[in-house]
C-alpha positions as CSV (number, residue, x, y, z in Angstrom):
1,X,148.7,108.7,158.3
2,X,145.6,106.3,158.4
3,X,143.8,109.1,160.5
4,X,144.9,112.1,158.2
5,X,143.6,109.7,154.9
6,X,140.5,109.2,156.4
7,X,139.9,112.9,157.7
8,X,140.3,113.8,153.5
9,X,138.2,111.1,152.1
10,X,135.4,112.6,154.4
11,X,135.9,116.0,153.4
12,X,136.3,114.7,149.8
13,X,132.7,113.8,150.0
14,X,130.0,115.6,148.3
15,X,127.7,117.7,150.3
16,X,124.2,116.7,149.7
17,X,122.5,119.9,147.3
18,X,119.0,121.1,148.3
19,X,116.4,119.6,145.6
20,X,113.2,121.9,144.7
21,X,111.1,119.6,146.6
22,X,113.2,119.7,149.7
23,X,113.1,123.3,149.9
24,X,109.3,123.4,149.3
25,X,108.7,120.9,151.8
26,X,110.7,122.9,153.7
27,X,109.2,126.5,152.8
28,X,105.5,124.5,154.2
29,X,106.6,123.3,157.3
30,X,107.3,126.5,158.1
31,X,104.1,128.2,157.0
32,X,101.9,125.8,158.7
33,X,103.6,126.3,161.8
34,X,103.3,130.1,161.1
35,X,99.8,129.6,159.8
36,X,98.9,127.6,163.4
37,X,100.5,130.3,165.6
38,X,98.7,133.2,163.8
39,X,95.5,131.6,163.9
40,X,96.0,130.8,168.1
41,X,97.1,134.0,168.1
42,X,94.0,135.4,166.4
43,X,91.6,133.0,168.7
44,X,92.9,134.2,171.9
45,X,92.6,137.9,170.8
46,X,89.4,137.4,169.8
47,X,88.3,136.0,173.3
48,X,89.9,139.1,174.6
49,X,88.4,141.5,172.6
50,X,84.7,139.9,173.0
51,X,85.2,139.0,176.4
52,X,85.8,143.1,176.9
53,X,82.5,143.3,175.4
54,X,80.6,140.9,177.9
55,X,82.4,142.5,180.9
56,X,81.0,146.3,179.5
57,X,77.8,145.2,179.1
58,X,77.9,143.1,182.3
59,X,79.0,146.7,183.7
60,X,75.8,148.6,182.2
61,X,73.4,146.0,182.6
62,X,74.2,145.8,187.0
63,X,73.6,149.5,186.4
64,X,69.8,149.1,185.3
65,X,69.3,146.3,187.5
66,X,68.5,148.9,190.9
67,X,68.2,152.4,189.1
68,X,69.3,154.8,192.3
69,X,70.9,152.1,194.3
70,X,74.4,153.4,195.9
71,X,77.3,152.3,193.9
72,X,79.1,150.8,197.1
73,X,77.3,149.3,200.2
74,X,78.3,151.1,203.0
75,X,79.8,149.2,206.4
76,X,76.6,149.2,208.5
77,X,75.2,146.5,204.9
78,X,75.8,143.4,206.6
79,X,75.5,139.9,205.2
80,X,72.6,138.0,206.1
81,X,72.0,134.4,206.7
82,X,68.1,134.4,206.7
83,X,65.5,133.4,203.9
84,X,66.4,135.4,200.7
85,X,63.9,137.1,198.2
86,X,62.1,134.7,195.7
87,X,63.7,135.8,192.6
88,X,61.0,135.6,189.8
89,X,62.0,133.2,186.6
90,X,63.0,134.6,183.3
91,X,61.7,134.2,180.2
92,X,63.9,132.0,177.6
93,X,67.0,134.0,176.7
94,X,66.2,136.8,179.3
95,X,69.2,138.7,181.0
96,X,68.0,138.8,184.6
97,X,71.7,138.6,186.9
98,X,75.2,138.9,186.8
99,X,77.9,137.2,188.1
100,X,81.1,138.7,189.8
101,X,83.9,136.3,190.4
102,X,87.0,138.1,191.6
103,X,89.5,135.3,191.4
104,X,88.6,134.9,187.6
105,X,90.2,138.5,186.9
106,X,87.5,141.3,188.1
107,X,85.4,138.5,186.3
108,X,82.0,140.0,185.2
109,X,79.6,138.4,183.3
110,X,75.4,138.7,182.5
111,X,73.4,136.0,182.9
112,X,71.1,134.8,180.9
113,X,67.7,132.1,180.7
114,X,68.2,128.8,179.0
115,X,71.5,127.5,177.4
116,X,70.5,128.1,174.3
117,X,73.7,129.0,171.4
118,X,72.2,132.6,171.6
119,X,72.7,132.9,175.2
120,X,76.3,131.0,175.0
121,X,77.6,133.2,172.3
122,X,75.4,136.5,173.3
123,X,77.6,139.6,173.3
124,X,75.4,141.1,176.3
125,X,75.4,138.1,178.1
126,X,78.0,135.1,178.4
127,X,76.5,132.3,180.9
128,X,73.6,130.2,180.7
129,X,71.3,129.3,183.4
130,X,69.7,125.8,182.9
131,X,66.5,126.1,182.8
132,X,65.2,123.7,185.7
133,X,67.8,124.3,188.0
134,X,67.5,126.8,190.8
135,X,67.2,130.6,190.9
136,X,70.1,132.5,192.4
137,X,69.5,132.1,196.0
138,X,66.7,129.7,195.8
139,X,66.7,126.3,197.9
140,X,68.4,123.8,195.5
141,X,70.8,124.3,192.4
142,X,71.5,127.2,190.9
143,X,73.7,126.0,187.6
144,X,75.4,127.9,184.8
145,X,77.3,127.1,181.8
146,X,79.7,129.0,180.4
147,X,82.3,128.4,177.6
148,X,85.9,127.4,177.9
149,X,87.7,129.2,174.9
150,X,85.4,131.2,172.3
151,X,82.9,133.4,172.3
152,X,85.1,135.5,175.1
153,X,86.3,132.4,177.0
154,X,84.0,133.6,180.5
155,X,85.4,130.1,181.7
156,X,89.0,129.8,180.7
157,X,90.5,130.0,183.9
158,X,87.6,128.0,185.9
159,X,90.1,125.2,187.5
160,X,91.7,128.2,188.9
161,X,89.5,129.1,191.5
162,X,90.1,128.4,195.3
163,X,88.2,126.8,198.6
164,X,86.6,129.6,199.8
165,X,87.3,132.0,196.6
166,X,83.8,134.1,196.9
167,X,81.1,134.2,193.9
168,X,78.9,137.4,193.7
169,X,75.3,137.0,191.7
170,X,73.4,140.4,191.6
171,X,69.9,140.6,191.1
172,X,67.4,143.6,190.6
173,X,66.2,142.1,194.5
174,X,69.6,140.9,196.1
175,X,73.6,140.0,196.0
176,X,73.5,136.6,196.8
177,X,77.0,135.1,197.8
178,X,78.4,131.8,197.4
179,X,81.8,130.2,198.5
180,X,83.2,127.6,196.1
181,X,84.1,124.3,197.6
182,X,85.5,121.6,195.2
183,X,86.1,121.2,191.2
184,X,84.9,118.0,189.6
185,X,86.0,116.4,186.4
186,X,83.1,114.5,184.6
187,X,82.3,113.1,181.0
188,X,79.6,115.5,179.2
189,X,77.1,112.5,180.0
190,X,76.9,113.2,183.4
191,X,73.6,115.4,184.0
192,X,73.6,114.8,187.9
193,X,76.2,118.0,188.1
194,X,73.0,119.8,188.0
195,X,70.2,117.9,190.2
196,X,69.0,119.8,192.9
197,X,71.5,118.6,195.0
198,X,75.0,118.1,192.8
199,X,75.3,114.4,191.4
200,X,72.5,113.1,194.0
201,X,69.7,113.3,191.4
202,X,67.0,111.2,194.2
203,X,67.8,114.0,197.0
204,X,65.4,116.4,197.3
205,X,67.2,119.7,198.0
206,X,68.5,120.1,201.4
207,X,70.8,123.4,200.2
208,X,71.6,126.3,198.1
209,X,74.0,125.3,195.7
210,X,75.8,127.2,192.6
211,X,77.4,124.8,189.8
212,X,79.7,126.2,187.1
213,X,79.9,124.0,184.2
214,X,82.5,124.3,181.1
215,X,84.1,122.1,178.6
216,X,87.4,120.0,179.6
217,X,90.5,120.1,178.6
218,X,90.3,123.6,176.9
219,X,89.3,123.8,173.3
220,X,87.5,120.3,173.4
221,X,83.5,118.9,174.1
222,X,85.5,115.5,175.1
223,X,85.0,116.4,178.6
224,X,83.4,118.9,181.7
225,X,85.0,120.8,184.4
226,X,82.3,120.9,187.1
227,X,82.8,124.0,190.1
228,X,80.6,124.0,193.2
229,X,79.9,126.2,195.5
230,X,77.5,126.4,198.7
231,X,75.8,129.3,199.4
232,X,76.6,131.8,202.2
233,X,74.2,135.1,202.4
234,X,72.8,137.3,200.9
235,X,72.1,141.7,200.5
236,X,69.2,143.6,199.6
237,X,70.2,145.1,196.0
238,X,69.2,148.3,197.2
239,X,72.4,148.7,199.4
240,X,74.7,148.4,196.9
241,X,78.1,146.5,196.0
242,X,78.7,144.7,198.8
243,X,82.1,146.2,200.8
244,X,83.6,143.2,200.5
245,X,83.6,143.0,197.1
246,X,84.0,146.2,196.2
247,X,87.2,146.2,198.2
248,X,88.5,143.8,196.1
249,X,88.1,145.4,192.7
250,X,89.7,148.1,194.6
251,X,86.3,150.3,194.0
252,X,85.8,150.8,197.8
């Protein structure tokens, strides 16, 4: 009986009635949350869509870089381990290369001088070459920056990449060819990423290097995400894509 009296004085209890201001709190929640999700949404198709852009005109710009060259090195194009060309410098905010990094998506981006905003967020190009580092192939360190999200995200999927993942860098005189080795995680303070020799400022250069730098975590400057690689040959631009590559963008 005690149960049973207790069962109806609970269900004898008024249910607590919505007030104006709970629903509207209510009805805001749920548009901020929309309101977030649409504008993530809106971010990462923009990164898409531009990115498209940069890989097209990455496309056209390899294209003009050896007018006549053969589309696809054939199998007698070997890679060579000797002294490379001398690439020339670039003027401030000049394309001059492009970078092919097959892990990273059929990854294609130009390359441009200085890391200048215009150069970041350049619809024809997408990375940044600091200034005093290295050219592509040249003794020392070659660096680029590229953004994390924005501006077609180049760098989204940088921590991605794999010991021994291959990076491509085509010039109007060679495809030089690096193999990453490690990723590094360092505060934006720490310049020595790009000495001559990676975070050994003092050293003169002993090596041909390649650095990828990028923001870290994603959508903050609190941080960098650092890739290295170590260069590994190099092609005369005149014989085309080399086979390896082109093998794996199934273009072979």
């Amino acid at each position: 009986m005690a149960a049973s009296d207790a069962r109806a004085r609970r269900s004898a209890r008024p249910r607590r009635r919505a007030t104006v201001s709970s629903v509207l709190g209510e009805l805001l929640l749920t548009a901020g949350v929309l309101a977030l999700g649409y504008a993530g949404w809106q971010v990462w198709l923009s990164d898409a869509v531009l990115g498209e852009q940069q890989q097209q005109a990455a496309r056209a710009f390899a294209a003009e870089l050896v007018p006549g060259a053969p589309a696809v090195a054939d199998a007698s194009a070997a890679l060579r381990t000797d002294e490379p060309p001398v690439e020339d410098r670039a003027a401030d905010r000049e394309s001059f290369a492009v970078m092919h990094i097959p892990r990273l998506d059929e990854f294609e981006r130009v390359v441009g001088e200085g890391t200048s905003r215009a150069v970041l967020d350049s619809l024809e190009q997408g990375l940044a070459h600091y200034r005093e580092s290295a050219m592509p192939g040249g003794l020392g360190n070659f660096a680029v920056a590229g953004h994390r999200n924005g501006q077609g995200g180049p760098f989204t999927h940088l921590d991605e990449m794999r010991i021994g993942d291959r990076i491509y860098v085509q010039t109007a005189s060679a495809w030089h060819v690096y193999a990453f080795r490690n990723h590094e995680y360092v505060p934006p303070t720490a310049v020595g990423v790009v000495a001559p020799v990676p975070q050994m400022p003092h050293v003169p250069a002993d090596g041909r290097y390649l650095t990828l730098t990028t923001c870290n975590p994603e959508w903050s400057a609190a941080g960098r995400l650092i890739a290295y690689a170590t260069w590994v040959g190099w092609q005369s631009a005149e014989d085309g894509m080399p086979l390896e590559l082109a093998a794996t963008l199934g273009r072979a």
